[in-house]
C-alpha positions in Angstrom: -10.8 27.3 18.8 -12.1 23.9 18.9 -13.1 24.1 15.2 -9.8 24.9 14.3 -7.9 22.1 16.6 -10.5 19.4 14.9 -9.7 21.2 11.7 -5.9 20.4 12.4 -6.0 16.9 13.3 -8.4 15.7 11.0 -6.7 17.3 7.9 -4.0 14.3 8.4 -5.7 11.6 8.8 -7.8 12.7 5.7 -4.4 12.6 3.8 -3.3 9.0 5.2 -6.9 7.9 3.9 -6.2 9.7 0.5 -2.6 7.8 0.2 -4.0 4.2 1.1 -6.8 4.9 -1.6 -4.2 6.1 -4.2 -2.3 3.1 -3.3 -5.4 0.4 -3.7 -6.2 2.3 -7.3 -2.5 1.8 -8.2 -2.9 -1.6 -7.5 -6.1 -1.9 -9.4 -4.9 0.4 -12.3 -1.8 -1.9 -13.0 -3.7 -5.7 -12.6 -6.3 -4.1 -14.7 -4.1 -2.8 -17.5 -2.0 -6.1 -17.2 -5.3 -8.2 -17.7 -5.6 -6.0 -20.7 -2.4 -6.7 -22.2 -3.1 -10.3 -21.6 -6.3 -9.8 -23.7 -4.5 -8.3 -26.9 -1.2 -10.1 -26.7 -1.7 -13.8 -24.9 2.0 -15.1 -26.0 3.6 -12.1 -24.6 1.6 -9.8 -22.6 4.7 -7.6 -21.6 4.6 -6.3 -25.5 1.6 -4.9 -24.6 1.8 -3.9 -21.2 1.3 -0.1 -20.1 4.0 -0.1 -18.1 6.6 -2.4 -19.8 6.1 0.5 -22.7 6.8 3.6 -20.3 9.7 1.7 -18.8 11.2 1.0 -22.2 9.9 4.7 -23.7 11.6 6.6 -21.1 14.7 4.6 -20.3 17.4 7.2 -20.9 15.7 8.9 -18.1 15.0 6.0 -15.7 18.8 5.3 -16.1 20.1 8.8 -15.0 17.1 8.8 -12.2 18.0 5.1 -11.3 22.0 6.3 -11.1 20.9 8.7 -8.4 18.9 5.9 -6.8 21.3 3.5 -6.9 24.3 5.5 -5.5 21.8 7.3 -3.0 20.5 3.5 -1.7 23.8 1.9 -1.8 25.4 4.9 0.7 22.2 4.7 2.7 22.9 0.9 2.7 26.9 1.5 3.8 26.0 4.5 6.3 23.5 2.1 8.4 25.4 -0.9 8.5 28.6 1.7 9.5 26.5 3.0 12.2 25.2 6.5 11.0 22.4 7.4 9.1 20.8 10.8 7.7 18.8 12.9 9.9 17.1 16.5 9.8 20.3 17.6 11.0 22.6 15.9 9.1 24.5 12.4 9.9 24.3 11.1 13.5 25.3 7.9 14.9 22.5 5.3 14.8 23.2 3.0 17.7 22.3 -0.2 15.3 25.8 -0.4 13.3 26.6 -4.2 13.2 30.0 -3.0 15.4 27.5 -2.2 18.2 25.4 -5.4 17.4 24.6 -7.4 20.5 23.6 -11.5 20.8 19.9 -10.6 20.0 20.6 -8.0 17.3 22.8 -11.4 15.7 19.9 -13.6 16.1 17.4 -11.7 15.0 19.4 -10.9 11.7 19.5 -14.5 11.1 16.1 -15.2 12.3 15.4 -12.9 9.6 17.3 -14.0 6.8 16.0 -17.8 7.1 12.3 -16.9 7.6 13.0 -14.7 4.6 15.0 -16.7 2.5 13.1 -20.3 3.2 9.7 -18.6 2.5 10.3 -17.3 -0.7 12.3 -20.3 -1.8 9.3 -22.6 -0.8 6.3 -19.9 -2.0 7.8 -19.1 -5.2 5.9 -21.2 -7.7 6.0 -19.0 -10.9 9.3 -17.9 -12.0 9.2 -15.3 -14.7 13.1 -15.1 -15.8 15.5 -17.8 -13.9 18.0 -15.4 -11.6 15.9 -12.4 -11.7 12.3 -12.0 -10.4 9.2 -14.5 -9.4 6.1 -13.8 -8.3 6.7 -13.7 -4.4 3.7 -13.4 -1.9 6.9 -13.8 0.9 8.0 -10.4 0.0 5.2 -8.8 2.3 7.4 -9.9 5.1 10.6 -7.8 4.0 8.6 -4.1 5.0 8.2 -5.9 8.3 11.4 -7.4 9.6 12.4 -4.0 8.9 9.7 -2.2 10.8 10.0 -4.5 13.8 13.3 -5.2 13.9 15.3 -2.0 12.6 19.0 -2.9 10.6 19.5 -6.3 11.8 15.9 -7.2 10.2 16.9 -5.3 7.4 20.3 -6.9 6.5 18.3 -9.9 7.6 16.1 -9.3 4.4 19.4 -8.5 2.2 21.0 -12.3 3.0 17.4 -14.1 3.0 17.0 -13.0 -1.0 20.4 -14.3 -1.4 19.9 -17.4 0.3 16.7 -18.1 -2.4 18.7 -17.4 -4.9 21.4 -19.8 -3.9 18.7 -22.6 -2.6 16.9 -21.8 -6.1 20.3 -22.4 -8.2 19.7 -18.6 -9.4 22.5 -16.9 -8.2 24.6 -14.6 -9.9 25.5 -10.9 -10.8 22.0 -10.0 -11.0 21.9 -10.7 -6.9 24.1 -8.2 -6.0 21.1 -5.9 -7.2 18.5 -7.6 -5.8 20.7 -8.0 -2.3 20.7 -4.3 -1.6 17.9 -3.5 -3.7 15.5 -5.8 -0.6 17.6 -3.9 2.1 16.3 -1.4 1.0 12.6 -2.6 0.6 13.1 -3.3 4.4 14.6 0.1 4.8 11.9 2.7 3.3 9.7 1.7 5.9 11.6 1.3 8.8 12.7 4.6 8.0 10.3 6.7 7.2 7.5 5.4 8.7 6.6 6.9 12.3 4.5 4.4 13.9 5.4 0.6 13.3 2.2 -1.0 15.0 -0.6 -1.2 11.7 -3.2 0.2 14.6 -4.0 3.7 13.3 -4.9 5.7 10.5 -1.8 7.4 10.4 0.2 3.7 10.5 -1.2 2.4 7.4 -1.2 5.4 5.2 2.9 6.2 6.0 3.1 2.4 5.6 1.2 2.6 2.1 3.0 5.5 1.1 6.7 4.2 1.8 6.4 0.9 2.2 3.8 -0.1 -0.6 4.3 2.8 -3.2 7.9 4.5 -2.6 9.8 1.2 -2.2 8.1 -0.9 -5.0 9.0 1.9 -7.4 12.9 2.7 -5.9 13.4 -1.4 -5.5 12.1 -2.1 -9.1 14.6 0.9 -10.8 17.4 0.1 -8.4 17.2 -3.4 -9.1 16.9 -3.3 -13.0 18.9 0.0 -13.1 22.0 -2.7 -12.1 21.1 -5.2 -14.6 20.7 -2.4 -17.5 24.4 -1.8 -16.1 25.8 -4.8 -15.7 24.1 -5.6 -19.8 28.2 -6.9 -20.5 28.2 -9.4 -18.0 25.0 -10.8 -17.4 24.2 -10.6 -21.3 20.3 -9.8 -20.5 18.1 -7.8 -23.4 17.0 -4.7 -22.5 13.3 -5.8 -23.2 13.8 -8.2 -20.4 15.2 -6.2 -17.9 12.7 -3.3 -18.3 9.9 -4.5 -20.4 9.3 -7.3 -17.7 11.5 -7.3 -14.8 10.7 -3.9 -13.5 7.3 -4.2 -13.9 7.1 -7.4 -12.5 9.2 -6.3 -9.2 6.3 -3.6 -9.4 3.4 -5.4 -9.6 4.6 -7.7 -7.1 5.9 -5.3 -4.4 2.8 -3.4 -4.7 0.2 -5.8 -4.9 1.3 -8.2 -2.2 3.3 -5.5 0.4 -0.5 -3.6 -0.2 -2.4 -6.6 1.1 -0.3 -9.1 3.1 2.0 -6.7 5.4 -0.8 -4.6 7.1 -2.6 -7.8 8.1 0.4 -9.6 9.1 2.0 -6.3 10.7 -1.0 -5.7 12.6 -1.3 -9.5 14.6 2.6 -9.9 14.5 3.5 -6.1 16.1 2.0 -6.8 19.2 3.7 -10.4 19.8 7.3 -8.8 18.9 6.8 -5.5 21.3 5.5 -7.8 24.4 8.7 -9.8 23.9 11.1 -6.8 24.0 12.1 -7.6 20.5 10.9 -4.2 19.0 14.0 -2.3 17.5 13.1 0.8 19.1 13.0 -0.8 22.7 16.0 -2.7 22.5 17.7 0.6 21.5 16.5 2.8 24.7 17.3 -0.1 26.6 20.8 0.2 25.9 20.6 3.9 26.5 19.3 3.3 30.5 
């Protein structure tokens, strides 16, 4: 009996392992082929770029999947800040609807949003197409505000990408994309992932799957599947949108959510719990 109980709760944690190490090969497995495009194609690496070419290659089908995506995130997006969300048993209220918003939920939203939106406006040094992506180590704070602070952190995320792109003087149609498109980066792990501290196995490997893996893939085709869409008014190529744009929002999302948030997560949890800002506390609360 004991066997089998030690079977049972080992067989998890030996999954969560298996996810963070799929996650760290990703990661290794795109810089390397990346370093390898740089090799054979200096001027213009994305040419040669893995993943640039299975973007581009299988676009037809990245733009019916990304439809999909993009109306499935953008009702997810609605439902929340409406006050319902999707459950095992169907839609239920959510207690975290901005109409039930208190002072706190307010502040922290803005608290959010500026953290957000100053950091990546004053860490984004290397800017690969003016209104669209940049390399952004700030973006391993998006999983988190989500994480810690449920919606308000989330919609807190949504206005702080804005606010760079407005600060940066890189605003335009392609920011309605990217507004929902970091809800949601903030979303997928507030969501979907059980336990929001970074102190156990099981943390880290939900984290790695939805907050590192799941969400740099959904944000990447959401984001460029609105650009691809938006072609007549924004007037970008296709090889831009796809053949560097997504890969980059990959790359980035990935490599920096993989190795930033989990540290950061792990000192910052325990500082926002003690203070009686965690979302999940502040939501019982108003339930006593």
């Amino acid at each position: 009996m004991g066997e089998k109980a030690a079977k049972t709760t080992g067989s998890p944690k030996a999954l969560y392992v298996f996810v963070v190490i799929i996650g760290l090969l990703l990661i290794a497995g795109l810089v390397y082929a990346f370093w390898l495009a740089l090799r054979a194609n200096p001027a213009n690496p994305w040419e040669s770029f893995a993943i640039s070419q299975a973007f581009l290659e299988f676009r037809d089908i990245i733009l019916f999947v990304g439809a999909v995506l993009w109306l499935f995130g953008t009702l997810l997006f609605a439902l929340e800040l409406a006050g319902f969300t999707i459950t095992k048993r169907g839609i239920s209220r959510n207690r975290m609807g901005v109409s039930s918003w208190g002072v706190i939920d307010v502040a922290l939203a803005a608290l959010s949003a500026a953290v957000y939106g100053g950091l990546l406006a004053a860490t984004t040094p290397i800017v690969i197409v003016p209104g669209f992506t940049w390399l952004r180590p700030a973006n391993s704070l998006a999983p988190l505000f989500g994480m810690f602070f449920g919606i308000p952190g989330c919609l807190g995320v949504a206005f702080g990408n804005l606010i760079a792109d407005i600060v940066g003087g890189y605003f335009g149609v392609g920011s309605f994309g990217g507004f929902i498109g970091n809800f949601l980066i903030a979303y997928l792990p507030y969501k979907m992932v059980k336990d929001h501290s970074f102190a156990s196995t099981s943390s880290i490997g939900e984290f790695y799957l939805w907050g590192v893996i799941v969400q740099a893939f959904y944000s990447a085709i959401y984001i460029c599947w609105w650009l691809d869409v938006a072609e007549g008014v924004i007037g970008l190529p296709v090889f831009l949108t796809w053949g560097i744009i997504a890969p980059m929002i990959l790359l980035n999302n990935i490599t920096v959510n993989a190795v930033l948030s989990p540290l950061l997560g792990r000192v910052l949890f325990p500082m926002v719990k003690g203070r009686g800002l965690y979302w999940r506390d502040r939501v019982r609360a108003t339930l006593s």
